[in-house]
mmCIF file of the N, C-alpha and C atoms, coordinates in Angstrom:
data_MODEL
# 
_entry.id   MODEL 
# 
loop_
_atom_site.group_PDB 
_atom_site.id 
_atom_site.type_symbol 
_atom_site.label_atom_id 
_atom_site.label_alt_id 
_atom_site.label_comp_id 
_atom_site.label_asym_id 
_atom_site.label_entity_id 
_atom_site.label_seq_id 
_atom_site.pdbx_PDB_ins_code 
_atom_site.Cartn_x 
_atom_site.Cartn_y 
_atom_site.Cartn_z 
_atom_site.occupancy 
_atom_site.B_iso_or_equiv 
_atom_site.pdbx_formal_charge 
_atom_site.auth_seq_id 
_atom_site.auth_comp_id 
_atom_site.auth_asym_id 
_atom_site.auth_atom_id 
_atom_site.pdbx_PDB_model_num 
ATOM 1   N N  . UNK A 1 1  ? 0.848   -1.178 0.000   1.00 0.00 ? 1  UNK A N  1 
ATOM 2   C CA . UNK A 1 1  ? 0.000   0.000  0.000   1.00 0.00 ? 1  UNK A CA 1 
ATOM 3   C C  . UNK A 1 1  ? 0.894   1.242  0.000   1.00 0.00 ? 1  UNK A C  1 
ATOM 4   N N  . UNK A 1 2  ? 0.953   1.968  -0.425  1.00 0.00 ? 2  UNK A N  1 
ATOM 5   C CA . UNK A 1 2  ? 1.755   3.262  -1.235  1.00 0.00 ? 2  UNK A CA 1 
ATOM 6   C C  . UNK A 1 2  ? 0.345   4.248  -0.488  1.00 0.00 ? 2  UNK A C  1 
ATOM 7   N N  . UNK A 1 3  ? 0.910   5.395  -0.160  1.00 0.00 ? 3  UNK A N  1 
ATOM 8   C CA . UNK A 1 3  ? 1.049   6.611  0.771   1.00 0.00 ? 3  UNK A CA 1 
ATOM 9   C C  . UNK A 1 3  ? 1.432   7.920  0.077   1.00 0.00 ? 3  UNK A C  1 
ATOM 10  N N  . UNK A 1 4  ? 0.357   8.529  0.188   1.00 0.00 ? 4  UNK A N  1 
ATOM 11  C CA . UNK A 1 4  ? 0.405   10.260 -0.075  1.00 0.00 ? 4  UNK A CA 1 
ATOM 12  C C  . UNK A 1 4  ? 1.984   10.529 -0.062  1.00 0.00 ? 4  UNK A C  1 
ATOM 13  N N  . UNK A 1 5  ? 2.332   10.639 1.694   1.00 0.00 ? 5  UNK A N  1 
ATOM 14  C CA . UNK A 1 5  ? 3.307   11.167 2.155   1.00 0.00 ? 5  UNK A CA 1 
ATOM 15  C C  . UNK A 1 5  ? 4.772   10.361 1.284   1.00 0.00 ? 5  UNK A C  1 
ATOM 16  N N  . UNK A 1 6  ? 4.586   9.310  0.648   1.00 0.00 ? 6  UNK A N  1 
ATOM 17  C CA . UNK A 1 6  ? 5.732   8.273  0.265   1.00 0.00 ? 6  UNK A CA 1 
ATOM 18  C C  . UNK A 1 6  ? 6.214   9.192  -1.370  1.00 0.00 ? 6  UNK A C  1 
ATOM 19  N N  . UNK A 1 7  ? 5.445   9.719  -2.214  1.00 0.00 ? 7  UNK A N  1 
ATOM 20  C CA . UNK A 1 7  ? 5.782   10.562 -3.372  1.00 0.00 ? 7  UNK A CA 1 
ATOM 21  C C  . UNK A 1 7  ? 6.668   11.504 -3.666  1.00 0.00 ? 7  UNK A C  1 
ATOM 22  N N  . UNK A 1 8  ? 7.329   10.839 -4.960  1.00 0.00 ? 8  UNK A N  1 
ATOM 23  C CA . UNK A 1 8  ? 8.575   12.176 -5.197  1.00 0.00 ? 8  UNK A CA 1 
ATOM 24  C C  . UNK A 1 8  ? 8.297   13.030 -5.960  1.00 0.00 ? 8  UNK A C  1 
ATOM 25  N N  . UNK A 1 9  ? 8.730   14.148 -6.091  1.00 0.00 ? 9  UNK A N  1 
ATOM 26  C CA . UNK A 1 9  ? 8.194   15.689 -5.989  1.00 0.00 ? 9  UNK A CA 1 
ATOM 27  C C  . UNK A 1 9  ? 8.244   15.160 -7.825  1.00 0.00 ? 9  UNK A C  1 
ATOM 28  N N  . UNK A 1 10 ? 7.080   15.526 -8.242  1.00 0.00 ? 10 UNK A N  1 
ATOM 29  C CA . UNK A 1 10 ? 6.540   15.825 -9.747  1.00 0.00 ? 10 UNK A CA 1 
ATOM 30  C C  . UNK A 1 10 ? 5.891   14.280 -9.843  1.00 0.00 ? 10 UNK A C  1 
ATOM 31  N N  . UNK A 1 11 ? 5.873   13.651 -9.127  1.00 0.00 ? 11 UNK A N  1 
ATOM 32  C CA . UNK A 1 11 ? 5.155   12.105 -9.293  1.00 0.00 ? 11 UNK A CA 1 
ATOM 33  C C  . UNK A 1 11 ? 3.787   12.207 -9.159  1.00 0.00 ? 11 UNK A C  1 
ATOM 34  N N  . UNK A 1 12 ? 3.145   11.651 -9.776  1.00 0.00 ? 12 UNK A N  1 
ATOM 35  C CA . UNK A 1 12 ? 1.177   11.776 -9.679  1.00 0.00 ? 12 UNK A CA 1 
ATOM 36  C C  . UNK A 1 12 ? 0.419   10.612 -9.415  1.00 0.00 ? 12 UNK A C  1 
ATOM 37  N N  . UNK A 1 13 ? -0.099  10.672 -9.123  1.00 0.00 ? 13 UNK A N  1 
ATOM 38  C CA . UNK A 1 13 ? -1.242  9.347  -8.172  1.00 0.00 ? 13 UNK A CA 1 
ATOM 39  C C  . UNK A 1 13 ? -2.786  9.941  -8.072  1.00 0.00 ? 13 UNK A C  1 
ATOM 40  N N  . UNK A 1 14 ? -3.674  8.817  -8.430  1.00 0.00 ? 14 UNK A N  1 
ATOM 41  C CA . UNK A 1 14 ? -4.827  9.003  -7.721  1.00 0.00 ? 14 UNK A CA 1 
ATOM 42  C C  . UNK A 1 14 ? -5.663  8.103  -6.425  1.00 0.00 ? 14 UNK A C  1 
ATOM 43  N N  . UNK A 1 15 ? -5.864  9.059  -5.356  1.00 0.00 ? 15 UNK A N  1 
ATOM 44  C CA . UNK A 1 15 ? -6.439  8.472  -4.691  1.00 0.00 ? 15 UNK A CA 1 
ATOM 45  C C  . UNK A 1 15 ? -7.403  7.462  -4.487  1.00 0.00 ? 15 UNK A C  1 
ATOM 46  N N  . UNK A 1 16 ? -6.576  6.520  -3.522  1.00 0.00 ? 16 UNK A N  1 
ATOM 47  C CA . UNK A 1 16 ? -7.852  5.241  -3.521  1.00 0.00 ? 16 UNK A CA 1 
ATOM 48  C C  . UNK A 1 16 ? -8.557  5.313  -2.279  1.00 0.00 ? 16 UNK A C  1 
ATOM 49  N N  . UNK A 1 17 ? -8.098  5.841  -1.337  1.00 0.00 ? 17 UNK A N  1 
ATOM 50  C CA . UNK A 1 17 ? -9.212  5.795  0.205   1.00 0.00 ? 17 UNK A CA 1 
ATOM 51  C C  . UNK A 1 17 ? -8.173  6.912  0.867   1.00 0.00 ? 17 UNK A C  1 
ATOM 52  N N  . UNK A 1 18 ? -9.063  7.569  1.441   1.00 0.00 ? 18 UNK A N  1 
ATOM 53  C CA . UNK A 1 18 ? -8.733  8.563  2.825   1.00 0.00 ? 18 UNK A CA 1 
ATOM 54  C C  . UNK A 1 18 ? -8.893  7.851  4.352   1.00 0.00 ? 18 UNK A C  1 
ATOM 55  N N  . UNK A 1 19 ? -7.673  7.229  5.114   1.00 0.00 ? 19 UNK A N  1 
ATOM 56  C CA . UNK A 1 19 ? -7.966  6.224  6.212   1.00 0.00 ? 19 UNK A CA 1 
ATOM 57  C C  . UNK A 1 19 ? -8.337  7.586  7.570   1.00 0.00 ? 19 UNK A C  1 
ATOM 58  N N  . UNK A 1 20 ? -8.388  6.690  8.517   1.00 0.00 ? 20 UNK A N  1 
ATOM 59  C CA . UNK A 1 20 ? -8.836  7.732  9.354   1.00 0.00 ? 20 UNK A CA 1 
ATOM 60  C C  . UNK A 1 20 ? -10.583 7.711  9.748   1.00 0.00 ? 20 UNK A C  1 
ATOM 61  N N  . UNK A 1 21 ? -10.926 6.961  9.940   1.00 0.00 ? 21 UNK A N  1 
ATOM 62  C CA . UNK A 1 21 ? -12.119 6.523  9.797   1.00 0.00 ? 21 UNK A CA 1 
ATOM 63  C C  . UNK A 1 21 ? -13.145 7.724  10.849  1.00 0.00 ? 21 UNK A C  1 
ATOM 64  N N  . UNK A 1 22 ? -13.894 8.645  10.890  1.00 0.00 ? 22 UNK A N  1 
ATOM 65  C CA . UNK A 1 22 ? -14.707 9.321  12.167  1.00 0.00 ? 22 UNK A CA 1 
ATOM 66  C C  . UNK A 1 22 ? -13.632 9.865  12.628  1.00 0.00 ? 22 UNK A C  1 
ATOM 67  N N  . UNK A 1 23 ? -12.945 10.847 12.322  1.00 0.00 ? 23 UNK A N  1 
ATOM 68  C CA . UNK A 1 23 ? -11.351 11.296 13.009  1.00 0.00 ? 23 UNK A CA 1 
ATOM 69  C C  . UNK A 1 23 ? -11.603 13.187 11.624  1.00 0.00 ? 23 UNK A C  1 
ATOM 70  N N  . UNK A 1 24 ? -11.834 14.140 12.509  1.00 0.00 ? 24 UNK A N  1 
ATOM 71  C CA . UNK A 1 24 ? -11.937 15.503 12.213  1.00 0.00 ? 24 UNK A CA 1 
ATOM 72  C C  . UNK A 1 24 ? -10.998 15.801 11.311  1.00 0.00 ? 24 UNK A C  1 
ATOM 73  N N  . UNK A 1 25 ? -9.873  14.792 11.028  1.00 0.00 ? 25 UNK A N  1 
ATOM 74  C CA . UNK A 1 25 ? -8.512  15.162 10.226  1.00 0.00 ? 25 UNK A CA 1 
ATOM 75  C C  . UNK A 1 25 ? -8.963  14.429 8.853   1.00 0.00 ? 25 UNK A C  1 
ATOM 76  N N  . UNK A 1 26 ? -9.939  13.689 8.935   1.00 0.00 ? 26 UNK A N  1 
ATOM 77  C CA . UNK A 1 26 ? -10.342 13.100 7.395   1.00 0.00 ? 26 UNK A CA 1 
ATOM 78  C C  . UNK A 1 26 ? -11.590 13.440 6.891   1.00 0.00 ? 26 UNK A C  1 
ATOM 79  N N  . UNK A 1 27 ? -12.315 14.251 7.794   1.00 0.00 ? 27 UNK A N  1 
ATOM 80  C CA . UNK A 1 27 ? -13.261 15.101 7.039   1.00 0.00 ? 27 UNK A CA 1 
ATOM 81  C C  . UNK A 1 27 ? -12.361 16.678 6.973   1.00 0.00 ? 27 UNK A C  1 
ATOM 82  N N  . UNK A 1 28 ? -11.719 16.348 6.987   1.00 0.00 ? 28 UNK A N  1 
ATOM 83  C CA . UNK A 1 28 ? -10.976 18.472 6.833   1.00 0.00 ? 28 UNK A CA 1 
ATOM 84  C C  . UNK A 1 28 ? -10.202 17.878 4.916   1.00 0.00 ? 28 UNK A C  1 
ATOM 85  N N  . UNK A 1 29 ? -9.777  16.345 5.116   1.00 0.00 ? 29 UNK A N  1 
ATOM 86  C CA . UNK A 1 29 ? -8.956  16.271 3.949   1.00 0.00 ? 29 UNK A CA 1 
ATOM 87  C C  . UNK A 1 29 ? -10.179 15.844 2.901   1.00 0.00 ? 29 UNK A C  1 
ATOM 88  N N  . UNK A 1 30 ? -10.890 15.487 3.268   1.00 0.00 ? 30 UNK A N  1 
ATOM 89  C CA . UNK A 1 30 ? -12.120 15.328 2.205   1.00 0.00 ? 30 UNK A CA 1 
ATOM 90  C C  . UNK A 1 30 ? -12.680 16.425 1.839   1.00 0.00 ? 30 UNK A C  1 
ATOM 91  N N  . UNK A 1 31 ? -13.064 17.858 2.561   1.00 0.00 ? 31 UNK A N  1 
ATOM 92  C CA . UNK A 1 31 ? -13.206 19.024 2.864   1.00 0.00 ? 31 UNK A CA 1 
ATOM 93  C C  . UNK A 1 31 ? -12.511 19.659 1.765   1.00 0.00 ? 31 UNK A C  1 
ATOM 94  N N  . UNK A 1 32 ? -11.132 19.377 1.487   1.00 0.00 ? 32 UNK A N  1 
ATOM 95  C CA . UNK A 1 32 ? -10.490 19.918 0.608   1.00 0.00 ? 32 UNK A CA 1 
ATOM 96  C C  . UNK A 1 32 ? -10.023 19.274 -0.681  1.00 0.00 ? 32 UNK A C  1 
ATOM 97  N N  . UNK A 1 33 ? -10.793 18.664 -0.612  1.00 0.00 ? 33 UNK A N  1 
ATOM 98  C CA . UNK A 1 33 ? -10.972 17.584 -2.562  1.00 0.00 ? 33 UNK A CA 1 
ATOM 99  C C  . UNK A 1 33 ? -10.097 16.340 -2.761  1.00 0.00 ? 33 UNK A C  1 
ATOM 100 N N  . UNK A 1 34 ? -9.567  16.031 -1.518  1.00 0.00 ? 34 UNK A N  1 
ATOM 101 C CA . UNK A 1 34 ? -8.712  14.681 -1.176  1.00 0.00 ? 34 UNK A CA 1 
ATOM 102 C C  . UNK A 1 34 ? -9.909  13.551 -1.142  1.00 0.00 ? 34 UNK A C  1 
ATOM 103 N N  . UNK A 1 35 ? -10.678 13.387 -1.964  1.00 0.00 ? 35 UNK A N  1 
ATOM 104 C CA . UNK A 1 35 ? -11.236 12.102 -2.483  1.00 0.00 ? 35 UNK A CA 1 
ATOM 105 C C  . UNK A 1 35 ? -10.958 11.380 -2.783  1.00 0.00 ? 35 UNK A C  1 
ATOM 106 N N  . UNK A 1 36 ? -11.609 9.838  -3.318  1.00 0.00 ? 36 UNK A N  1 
ATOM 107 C CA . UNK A 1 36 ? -11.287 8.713  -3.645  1.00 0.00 ? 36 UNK A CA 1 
ATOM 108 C C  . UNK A 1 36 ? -11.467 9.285  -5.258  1.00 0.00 ? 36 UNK A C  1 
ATOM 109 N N  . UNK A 1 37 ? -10.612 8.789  -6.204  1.00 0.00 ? 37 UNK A N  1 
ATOM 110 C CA . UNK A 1 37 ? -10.514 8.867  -8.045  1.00 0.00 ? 37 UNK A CA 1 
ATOM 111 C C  . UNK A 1 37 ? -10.298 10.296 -7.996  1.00 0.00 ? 37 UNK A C  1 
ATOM 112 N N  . UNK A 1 38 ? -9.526  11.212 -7.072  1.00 0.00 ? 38 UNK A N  1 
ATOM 113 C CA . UNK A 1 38 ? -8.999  12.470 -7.472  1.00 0.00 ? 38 UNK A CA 1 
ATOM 114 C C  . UNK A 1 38 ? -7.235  12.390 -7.708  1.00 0.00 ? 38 UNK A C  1 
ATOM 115 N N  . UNK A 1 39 ? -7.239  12.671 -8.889  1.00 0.00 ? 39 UNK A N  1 
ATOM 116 C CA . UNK A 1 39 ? -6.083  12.719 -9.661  1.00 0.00 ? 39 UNK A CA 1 
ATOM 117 C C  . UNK A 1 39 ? -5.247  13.858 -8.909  1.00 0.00 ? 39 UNK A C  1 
ATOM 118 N N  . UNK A 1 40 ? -3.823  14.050 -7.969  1.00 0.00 ? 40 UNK A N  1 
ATOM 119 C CA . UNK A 1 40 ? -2.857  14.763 -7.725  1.00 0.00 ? 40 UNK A CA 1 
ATOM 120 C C  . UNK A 1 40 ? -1.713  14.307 -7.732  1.00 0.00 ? 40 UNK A C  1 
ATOM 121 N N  . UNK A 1 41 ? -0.742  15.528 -7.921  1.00 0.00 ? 41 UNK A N  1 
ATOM 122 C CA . UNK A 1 41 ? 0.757   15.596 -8.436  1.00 0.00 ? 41 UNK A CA 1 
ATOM 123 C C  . UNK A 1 41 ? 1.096   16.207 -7.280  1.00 0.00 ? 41 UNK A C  1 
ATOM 124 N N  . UNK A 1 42 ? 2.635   15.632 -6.803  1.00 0.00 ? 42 UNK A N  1 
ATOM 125 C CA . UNK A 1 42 ? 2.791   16.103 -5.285  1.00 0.00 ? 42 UNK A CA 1 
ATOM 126 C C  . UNK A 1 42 ? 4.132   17.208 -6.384  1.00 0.00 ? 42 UNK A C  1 
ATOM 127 N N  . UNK A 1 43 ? 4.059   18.723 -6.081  1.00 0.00 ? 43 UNK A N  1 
ATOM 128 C CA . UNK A 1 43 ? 4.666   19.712 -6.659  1.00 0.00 ? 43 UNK A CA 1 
ATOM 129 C C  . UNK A 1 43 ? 6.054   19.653 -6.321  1.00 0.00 ? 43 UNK A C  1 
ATOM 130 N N  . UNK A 1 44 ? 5.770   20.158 -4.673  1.00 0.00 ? 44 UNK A N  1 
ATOM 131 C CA . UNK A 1 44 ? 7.339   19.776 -4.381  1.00 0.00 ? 44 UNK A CA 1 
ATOM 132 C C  . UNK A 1 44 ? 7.183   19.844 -2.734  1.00 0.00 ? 44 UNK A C  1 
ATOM 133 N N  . UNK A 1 45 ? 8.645   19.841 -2.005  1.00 0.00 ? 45 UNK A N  1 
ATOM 134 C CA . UNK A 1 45 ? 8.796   19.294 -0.331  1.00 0.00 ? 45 UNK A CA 1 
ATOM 135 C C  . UNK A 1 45 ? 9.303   20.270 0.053   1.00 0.00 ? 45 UNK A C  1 
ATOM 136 N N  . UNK A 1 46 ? 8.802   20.838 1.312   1.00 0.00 ? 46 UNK A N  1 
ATOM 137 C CA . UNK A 1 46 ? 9.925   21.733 2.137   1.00 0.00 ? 46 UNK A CA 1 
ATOM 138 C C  . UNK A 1 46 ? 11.367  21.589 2.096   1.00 0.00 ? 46 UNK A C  1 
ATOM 139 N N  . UNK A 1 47 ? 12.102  22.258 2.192   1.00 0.00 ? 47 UNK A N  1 
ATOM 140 C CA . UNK A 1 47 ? 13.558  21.714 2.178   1.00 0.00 ? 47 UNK A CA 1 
ATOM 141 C C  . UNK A 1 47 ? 13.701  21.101 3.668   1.00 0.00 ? 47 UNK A C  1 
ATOM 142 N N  . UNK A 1 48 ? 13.303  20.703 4.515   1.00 0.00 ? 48 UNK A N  1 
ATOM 143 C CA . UNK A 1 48 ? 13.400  19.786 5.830   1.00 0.00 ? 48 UNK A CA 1 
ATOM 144 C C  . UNK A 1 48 ? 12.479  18.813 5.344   1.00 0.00 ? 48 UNK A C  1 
ATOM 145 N N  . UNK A 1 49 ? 11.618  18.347 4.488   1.00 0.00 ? 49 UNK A N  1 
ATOM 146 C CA . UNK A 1 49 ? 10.624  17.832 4.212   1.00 0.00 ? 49 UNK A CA 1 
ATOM 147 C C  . UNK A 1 49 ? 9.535   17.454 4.624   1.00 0.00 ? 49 UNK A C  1 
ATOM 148 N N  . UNK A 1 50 ? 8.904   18.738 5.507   1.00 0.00 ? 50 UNK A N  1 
ATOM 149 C CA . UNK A 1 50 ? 7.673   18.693 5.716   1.00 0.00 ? 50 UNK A CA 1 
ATOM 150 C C  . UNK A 1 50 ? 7.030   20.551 5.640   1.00 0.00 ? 50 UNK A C  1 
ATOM 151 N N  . UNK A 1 51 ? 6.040   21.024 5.279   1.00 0.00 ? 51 UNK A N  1 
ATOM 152 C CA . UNK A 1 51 ? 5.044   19.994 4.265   1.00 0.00 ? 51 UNK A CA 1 
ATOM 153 C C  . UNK A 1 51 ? 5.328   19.906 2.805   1.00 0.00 ? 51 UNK A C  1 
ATOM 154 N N  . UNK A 1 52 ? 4.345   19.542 2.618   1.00 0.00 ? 52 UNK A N  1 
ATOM 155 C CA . UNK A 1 52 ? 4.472   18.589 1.122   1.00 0.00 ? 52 UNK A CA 1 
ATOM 156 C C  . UNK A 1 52 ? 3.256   19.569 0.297   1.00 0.00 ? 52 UNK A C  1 
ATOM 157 N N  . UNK A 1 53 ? 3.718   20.242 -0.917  1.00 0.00 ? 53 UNK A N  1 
ATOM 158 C CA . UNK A 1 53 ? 2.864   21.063 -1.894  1.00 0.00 ? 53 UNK A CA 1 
ATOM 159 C C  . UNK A 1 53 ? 2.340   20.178 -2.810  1.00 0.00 ? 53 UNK A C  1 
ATOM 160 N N  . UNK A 1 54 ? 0.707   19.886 -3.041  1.00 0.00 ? 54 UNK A N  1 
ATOM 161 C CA . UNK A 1 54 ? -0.263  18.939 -3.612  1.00 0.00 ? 54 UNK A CA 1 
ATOM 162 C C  . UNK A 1 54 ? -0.686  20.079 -5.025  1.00 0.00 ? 54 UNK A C  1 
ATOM 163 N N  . UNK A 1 55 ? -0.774  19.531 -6.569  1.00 0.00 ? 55 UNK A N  1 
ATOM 164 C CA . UNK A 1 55 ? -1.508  20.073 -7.157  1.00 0.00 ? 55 UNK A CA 1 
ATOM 165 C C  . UNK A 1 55 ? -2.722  19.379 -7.750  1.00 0.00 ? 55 UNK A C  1 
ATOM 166 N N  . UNK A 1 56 ? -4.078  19.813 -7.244  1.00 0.00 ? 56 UNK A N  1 
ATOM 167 C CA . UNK A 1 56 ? -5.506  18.826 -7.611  1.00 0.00 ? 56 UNK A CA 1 
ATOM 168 C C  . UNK A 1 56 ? -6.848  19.602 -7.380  1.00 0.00 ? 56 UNK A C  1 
ATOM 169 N N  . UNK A 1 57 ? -7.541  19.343 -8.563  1.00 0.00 ? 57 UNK A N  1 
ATOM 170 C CA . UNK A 1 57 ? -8.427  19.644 -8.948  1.00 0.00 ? 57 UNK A CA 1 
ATOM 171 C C  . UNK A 1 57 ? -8.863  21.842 -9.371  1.00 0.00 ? 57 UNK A C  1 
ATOM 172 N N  . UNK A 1 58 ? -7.314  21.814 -9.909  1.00 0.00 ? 58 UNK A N  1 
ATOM 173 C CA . UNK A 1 58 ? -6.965  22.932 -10.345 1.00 0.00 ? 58 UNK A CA 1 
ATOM 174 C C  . UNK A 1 58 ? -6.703  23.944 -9.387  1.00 0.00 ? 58 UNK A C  1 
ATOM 175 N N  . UNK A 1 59 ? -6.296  23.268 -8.131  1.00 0.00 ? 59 UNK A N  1 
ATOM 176 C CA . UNK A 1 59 ? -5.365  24.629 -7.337  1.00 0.00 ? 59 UNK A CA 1 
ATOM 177 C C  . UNK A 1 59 ? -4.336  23.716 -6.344  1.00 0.00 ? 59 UNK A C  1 
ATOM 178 N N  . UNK A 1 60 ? -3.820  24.305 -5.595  1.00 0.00 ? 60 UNK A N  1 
ATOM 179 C CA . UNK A 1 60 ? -2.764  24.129 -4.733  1.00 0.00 ? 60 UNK A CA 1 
ATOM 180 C C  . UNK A 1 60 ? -2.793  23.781 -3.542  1.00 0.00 ? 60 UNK A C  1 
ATOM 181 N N  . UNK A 1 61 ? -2.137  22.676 -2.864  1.00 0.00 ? 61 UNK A N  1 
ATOM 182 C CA . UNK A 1 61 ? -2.425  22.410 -1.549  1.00 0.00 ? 61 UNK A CA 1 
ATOM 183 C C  . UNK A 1 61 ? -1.355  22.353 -0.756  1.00 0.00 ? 61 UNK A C  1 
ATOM 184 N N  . UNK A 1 62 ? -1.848  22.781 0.457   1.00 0.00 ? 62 UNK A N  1 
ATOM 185 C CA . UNK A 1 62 ? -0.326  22.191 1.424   1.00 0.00 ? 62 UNK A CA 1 
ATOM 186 C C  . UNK A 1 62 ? -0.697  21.754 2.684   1.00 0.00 ? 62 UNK A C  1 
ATOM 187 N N  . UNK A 1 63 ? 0.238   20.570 2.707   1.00 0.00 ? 63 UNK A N  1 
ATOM 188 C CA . UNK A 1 63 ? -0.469  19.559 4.200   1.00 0.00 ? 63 UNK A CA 1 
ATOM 189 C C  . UNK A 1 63 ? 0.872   18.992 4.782   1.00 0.00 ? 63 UNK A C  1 
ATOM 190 N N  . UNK A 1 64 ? 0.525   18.918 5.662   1.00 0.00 ? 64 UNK A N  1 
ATOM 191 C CA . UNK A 1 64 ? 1.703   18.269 6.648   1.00 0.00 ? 64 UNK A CA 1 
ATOM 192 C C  . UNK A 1 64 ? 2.072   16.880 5.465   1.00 0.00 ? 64 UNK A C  1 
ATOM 193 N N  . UNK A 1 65 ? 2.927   16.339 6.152   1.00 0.00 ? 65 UNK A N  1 
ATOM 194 C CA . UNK A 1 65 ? 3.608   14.620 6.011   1.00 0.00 ? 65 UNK A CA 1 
ATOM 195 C C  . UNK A 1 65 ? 2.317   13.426 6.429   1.00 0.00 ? 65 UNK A C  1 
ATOM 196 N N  . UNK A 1 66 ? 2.399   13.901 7.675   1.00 0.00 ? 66 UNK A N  1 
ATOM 197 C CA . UNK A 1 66 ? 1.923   13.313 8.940   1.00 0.00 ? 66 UNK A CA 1 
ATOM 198 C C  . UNK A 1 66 ? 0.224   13.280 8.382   1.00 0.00 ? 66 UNK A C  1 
ATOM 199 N N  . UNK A 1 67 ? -0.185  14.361 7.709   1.00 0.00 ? 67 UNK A N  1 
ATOM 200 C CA . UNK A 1 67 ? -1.517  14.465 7.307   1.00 0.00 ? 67 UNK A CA 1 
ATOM 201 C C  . UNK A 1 67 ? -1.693  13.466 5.500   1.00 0.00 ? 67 UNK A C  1 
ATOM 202 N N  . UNK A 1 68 ? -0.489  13.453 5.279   1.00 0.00 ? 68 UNK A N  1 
ATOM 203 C CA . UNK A 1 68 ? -0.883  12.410 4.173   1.00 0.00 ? 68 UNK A CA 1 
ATOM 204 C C  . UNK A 1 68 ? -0.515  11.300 3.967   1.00 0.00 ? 68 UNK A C  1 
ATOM 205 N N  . UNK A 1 69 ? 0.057   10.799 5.019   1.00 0.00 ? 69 UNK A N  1 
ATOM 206 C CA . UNK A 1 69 ? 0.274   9.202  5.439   1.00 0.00 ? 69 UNK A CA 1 
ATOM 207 C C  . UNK A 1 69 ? -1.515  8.597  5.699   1.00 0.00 ? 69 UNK A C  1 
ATOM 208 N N  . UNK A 1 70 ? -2.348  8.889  5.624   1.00 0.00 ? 70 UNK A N  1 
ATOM 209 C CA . UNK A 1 70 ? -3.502  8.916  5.833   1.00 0.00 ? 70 UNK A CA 1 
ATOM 210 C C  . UNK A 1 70 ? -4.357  8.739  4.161   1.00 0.00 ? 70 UNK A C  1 
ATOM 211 N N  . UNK A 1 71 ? -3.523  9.143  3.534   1.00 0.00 ? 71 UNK A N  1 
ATOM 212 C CA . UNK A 1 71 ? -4.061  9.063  1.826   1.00 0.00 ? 71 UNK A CA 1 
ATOM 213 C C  . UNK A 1 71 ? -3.092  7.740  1.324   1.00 0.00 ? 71 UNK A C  1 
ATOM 214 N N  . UNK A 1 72 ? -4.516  7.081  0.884   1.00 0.00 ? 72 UNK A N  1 
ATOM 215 C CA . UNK A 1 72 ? -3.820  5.588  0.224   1.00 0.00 ? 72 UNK A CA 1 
ATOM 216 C C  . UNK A 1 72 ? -4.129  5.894  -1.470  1.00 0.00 ? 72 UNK A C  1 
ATOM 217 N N  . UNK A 1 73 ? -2.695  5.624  -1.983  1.00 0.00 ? 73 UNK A N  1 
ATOM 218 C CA . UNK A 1 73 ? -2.864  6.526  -3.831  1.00 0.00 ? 73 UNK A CA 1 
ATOM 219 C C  . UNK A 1 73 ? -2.685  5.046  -4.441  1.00 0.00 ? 73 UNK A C  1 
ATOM 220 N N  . UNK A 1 74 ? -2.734  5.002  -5.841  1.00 0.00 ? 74 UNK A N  1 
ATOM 221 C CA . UNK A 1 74 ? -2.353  4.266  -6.797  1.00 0.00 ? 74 UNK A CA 1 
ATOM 222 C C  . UNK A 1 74 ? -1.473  4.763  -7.660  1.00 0.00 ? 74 UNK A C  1 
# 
């Protein structure tokens, strides 16, 4: 199983499940278009490498590490 947080900067994946089941941190990432069959490209990494810049569903995201170990991609 391959992980949001596991992607190298210009690599693209679409989401297969948001884990986190009843947990305020997976309705905030659903909240923000981190769905299941949403197509994103991880842009690029902090230079310490956290956070991590997401591009999907035509704008820009930024989320912790820790917040996308929680996104299971293909």
């Amino acid at each position: 199983m391959k992980t949001l947080d596991l992607l190298n900067s210009g690599e693209s994946a679409v989401v297969k499940a948001v884990r986190g089941e009843n947990t305020p941190l997976r309705r905030r990432l659903l909240d923000m278009g981190i769905t299941k069959g949403t197509e994103l490209t991880l842009v690029r990494t902090a230079p310490l490498g956290d956070p991590i810049e997401l591009k999907l569903r035509g704008y820009a995201l930024t989320i912790r590490k820790s917040d996308a170990s929680l996104v299971e991609v293909a």
